[in-house]
C-alpha positions in Angstrom: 24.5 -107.8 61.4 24.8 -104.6 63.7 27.5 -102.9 64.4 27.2 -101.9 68.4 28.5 -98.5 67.7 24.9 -98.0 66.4 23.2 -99.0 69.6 23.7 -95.8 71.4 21.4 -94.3 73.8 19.8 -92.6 71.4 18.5 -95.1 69.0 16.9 -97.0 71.8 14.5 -94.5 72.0 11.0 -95.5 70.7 9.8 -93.7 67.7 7.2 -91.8 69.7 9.2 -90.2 71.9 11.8 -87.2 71.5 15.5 -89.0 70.3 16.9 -86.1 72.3 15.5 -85.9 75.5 13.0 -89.2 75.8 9.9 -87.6 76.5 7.0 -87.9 74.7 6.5 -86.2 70.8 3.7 -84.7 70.2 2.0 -87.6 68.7 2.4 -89.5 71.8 1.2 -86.3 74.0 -2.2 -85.9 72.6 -2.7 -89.8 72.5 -2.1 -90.5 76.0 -3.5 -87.1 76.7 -6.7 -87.9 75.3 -6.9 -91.2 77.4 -6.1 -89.1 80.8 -8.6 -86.8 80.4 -11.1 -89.1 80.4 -9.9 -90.9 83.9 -10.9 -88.3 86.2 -8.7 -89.3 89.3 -5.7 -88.1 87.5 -7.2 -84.1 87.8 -4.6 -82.8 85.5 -6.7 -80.0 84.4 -4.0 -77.7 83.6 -1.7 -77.3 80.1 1.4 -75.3 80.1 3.1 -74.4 76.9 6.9 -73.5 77.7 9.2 -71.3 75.3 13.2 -71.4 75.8 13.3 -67.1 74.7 17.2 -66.7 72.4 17.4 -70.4 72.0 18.3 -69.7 68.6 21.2 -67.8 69.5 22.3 -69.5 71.9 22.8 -72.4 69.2 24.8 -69.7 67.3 26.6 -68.5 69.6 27.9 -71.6 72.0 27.0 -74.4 69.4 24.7 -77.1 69.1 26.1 -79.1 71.3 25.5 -76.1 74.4 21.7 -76.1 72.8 20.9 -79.6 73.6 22.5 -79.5 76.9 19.9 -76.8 77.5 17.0 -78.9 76.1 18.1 -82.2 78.0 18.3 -79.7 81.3 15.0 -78.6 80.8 13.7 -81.9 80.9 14.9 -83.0 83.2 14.3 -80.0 85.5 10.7 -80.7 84.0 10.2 -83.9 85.4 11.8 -83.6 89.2 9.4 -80.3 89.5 5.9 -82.3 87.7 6.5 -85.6 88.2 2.4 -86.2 87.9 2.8 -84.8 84.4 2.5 -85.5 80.8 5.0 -83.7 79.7 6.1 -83.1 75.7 9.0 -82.1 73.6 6.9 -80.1 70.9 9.6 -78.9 68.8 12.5 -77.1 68.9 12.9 -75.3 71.9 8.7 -75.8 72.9 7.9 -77.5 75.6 4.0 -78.7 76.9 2.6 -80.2 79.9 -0.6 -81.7 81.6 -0.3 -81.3 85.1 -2.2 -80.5 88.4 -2.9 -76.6 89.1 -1.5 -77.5 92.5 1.6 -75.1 93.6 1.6 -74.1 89.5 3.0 -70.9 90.0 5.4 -71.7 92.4 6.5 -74.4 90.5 7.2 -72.7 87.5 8.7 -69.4 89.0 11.1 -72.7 90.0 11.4 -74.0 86.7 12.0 -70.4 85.0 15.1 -69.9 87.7 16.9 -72.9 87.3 17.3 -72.1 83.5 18.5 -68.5 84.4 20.8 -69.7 85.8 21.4 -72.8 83.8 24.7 -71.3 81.9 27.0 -68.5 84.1 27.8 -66.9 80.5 24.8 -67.2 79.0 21.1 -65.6 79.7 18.3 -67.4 78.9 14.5 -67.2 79.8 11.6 -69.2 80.1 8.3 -67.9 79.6 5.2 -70.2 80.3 1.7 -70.2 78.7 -1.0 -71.4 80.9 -4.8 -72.5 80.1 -7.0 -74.1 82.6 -9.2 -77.0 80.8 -13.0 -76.3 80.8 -15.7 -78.5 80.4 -16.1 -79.6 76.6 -12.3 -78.8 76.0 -9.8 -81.1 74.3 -6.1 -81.0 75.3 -5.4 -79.9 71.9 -7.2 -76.8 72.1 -5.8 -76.0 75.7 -2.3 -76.5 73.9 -3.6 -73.8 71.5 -4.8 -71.4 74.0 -1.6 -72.2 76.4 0.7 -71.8 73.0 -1.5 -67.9 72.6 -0.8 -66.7 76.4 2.9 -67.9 75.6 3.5 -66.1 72.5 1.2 -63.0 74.0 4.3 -61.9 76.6 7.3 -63.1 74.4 9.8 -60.2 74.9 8.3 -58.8 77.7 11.1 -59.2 80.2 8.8 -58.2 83.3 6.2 -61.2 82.5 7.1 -64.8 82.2 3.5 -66.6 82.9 0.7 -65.5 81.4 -2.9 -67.0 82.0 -5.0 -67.6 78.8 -7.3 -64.4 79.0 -9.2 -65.1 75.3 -7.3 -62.0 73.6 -4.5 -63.4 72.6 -4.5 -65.0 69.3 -5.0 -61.8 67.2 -1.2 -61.3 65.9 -0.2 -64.7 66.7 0.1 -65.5 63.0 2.2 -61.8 62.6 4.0 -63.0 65.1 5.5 -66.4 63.9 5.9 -64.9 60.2 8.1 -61.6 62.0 10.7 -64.8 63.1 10.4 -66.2 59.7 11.1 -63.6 57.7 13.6 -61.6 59.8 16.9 -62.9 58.5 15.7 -62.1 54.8 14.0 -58.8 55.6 17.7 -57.7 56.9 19.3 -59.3 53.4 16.5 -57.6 51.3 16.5 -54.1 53.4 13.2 -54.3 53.7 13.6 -51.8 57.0 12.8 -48.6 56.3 14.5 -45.9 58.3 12.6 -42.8 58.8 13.9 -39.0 60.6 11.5 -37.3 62.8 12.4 -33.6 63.9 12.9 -33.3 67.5 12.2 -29.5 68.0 13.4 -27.2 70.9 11.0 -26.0 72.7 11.7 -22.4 73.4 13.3 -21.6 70.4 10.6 -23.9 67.8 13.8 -24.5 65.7 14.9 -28.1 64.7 18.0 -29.4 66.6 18.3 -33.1 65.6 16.7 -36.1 64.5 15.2 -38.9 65.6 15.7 -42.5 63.5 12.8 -44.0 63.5 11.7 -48.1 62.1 9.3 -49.5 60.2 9.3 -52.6 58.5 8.3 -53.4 54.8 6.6 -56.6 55.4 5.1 -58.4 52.0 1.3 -59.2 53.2 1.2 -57.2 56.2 2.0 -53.2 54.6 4.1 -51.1 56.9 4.8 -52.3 60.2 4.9 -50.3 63.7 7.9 -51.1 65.9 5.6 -52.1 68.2 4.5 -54.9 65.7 7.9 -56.5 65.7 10.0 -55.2 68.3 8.8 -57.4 71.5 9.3 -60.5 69.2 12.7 -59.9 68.1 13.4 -59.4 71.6 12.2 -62.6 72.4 14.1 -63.9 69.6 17.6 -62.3 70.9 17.8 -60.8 67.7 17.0 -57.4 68.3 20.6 -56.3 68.7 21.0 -56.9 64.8 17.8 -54.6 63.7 19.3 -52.3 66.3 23.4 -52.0 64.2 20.8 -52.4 61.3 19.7 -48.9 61.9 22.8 -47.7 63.1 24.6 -48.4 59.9 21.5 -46.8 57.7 21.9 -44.0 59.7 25.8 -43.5 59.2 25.2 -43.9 55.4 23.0 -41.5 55.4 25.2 -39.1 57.5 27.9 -39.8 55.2 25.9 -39.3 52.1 25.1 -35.7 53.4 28.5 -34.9 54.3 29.7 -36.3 50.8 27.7 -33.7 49.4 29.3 -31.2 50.9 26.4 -30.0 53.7 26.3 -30.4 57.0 24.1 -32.5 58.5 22.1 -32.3 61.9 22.4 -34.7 65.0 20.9 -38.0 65.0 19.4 -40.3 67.8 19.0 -43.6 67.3 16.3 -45.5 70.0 18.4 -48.9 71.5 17.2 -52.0 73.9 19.2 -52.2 76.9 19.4 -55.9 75.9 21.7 -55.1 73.0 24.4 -55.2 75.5 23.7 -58.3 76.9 23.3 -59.9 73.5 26.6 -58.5 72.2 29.3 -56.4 72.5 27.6 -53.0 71.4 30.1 -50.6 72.4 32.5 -52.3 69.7 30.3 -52.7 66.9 28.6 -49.0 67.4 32.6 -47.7 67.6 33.9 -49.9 64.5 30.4 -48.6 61.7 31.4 -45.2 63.0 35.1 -45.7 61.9 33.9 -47.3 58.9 32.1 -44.7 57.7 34.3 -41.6 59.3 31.0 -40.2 61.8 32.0 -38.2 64.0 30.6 -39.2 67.6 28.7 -36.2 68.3 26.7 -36.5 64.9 25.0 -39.7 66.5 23.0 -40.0 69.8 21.1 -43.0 71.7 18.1 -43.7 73.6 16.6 -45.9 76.0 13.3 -46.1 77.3 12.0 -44.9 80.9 10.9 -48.8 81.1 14.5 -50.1 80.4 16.4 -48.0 82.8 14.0 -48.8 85.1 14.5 -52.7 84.6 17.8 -52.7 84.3 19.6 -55.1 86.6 22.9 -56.7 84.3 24.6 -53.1 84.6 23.9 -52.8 80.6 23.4 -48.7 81.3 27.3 -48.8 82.6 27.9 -49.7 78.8 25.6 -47.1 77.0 27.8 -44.8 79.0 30.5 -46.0 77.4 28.7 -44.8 74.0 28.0 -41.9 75.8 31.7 -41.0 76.5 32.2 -40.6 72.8 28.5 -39.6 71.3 25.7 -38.4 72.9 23.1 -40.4 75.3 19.2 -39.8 76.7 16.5 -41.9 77.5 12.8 -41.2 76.9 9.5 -42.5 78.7 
């Protein structure tokens, strides 16, 4: 016997195809992708590997539920704008397609604004891989090279297609491990916090520090920010390296002045996208409390590039840090 509560929507899909959304799984995509490419009146000559960037927060933050909204959105945004397409749930939050090169960009600039603006309270973005088939290439590898140009721009908030250009697959292993590992490497303070002197110029005498990042990474040595940084971005996790250093910064301030010296200013860099990923003003204002700072021993900077980008009125908050500490930005 079966019980008709069982017979939702859901379990009607076939087994190769995604439970969630219905499109194809990956096992399905590079069967019938295999048999496509070898009728040569479909001319889909193009694969497109698509990224949902801070999927994983948004999960945390609005719940599961809000997540698979997104996904089922997606798809179906997916098929009204390629409806000549193979299109794939990879996993998670990936996306591929086989498709015509016809109107590509156009279509996914499209594609990439209808999921901006998917959820009012919300930002999300897209960011699109693209690899144009040669002769003597499977669809496999095109997902491969797609999947490279994807993960070559991911918190890059100025890009969101990038063309397979054949450089792209040096760190893509760094890359994938950095997401793996950054939940632990916070746990296991495996960030290391370093203090550069910023000297004045006319007098050559030290008048604060900078804090400064690099990460501990078992396999890799000691990591640059710049190793890391753009993927947490991608991630929307950068805001919690970001209170990370904060709060190693305060300790150490605390520490100094437990001791009985006094201690010199310290700046501490910051993404403009902390603000949009949480309330910063708060969190900066309640470590400070906690560990009795006072606001003009800590000072923040942005980058040239952020102000510059800045369009969600994030540097109307880091004045709000500024009211009580001290703020700068640098190129």
């Amino acid at each position: 016997m079966i019980d008709m509560s069982d017979l939702t929507e859901k379990s009607l899909v076939p087994e190769d195809r995604d439970v969630l959304t219905g499109l194809a799984d990956m096992y399905l995509f590079q069967r019938e992708a295999e048999s496509l490419q070898k009728d040569l009146r479909t001319r889909l000559n193009t694969v497109v590997f698509l990224n949902v960037e801070d999927f994983r927060r948004l999960n945390r933050t609005l719940g599961r539920d809000a997540g698979d909204s997104c996904l089922v959105f997606i798809a179906e945004q997916l098929k009204e704008l390629f409806p000549e397409a193979l299109i794939s749930r990879f996993s998670d939050d990936h996306f591929v397609l086989l498709c015509k090169d016809e109107d590509l960009n156009d279509r996914l600039t499209k594609l990439h604004e209808s999921v901006e603006t998917w959820q009012s309270n919300f930002a999300l973005h897209l960011k699109a891989g693209v690899y144009s088939l040669q002769e003597g290439d499977s669809v496999m590898e095109g997902v491969s090279y797609a999947g490279m140009a994807c993960a070559s721009i991911q918190g890059n908030d100025a890009v969101f297609i990038q063309y397979f250009e054949g450089n792209e697959g040096a760190s893509l292993l760094t890359r994938h491990d950095i997401a793996d590992r950054f939940d632990d490497a916070l746990r296991n303070h495996d960030f290391e916090v370093l203090y550069q002197p910023v000297i004045r110029a006319v007098s050559g005498k030290m008048s604060s520090l900078e804090a400064l990042v690099r990460w501990n990474l078992s396999g890799y040595g000691l990591l640059e920010p710049s190793s890391f940084l753009p993927v947490l971005k991608a991630e929307g996790e950068i805001y919690r390296l970001d209170l990370y250093v904060i709060e190693q910064v305060l300790k150490d301030l605390k520490g100094i002045l437990d001791s009985g010296r006094n201690p010199v200013p310290v700046s501490v860099n910051l993404s403009l996208r902390d603000f949009a990923l949480t309330d910063m003003v708060s969190a900066v204002h309640e470590l400070m409390e906690q560990y009795g700072i006072d606001a003009s021993l800590l000072g923040f900077e942005v980058s040239e590039k952020d102000l510059l980008r800045d369009q969600g009125g994030c540097v109307s908050l880091l004045k709000q840090l500024q009211e009580e500490g001290s703020s700068d930005h640098s190129g």
